[in-house]
C-alpha positions, 0 to 999 in steps of 0.5 A: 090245113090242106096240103097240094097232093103229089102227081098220080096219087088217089087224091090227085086223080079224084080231084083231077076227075071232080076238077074235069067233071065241073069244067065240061059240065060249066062249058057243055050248060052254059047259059051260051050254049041254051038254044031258044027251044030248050036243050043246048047246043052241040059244043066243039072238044077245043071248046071243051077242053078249054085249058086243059093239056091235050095229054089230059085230052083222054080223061076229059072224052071219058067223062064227056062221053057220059054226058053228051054223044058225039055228033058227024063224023062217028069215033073222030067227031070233034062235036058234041050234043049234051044230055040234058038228062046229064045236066047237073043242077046248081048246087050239084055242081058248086059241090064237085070242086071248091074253090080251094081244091080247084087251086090245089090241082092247078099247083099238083098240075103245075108241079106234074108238068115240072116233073115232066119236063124233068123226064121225072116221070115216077118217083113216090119213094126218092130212092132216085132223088140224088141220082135225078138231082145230080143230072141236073146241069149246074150247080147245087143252087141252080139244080135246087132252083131248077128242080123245085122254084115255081119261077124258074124257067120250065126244061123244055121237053 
């Protein structure tokens, strides 16, 4: 049974990295953005980036960079225009994420962002986990709900 890795682990950043990988490559080659000519169209970063949070906004232009040029505007264009040397074939891409891993990372990210939002920013040995725990407002129930359930309201940060 697969476990949903912990937030900066190696195998959350090389999910994390296959995950971006796989949506930049669907959304740069989509069959939308095939020109009549051959190639594709020059894509948007929003378009790009699609749901992902913009403190992810440098991983995905890291990977993007590899396999499109930007377009206008020099180091700020907002607009790509794929390789197509880059493209990946069908089944390439079906092997980048499974469909298991990909609902993995969503929980591990879902569970970075609660950290976040807890101003828990590292914590790999829990040495600071009563001092984190006992900063929570309320009591022991509350704290617990507030720290750990996946439908209690989100501490805006």
């Amino acid at each position: 049974m697969a476990t949903v890795p912990p937030p900066n682990s190696r195998r959350f950043k090389e999910l994390l990295q296959r995950r971006i990988a796989h949506q930049v490559q669907q959304r740069l080659f989509a069959p939308s953005m095939r020109l009549p000519g051959g190639g594709f169209k020059d894509a948007s970063l929003s378009r790009l980036m699609g749901g992902w949070p913009r403190r992810l906004r440098p991983k995905v232009m890291e990977y993007l960079e590899s396999v499109a040029v930007r377009v206008g505007g020099g180091r700020h264009a907002s607009a790509f225009r794929p390789s197509l040397e880059a493209k990946l074939d069908a089944t390439a891409l079906d092997m980048l994420v499974t469909p298991e891993e990909a609902v993995m990372l969503d929980a591990a990210l879902v569970g970075e962002a609660r950290l976040h939002a807890l101003h828990i920013k590292r914590l790999t040995d829990g040495t600071d986990l009563a001092k984190h725990f006992d900063a929570l407002d309320g009591d022991v129930e509350t704290k617990v709900c507030a720290a750990h359930h996946p439908s209690a309201p989100s501490i805006a940060s």
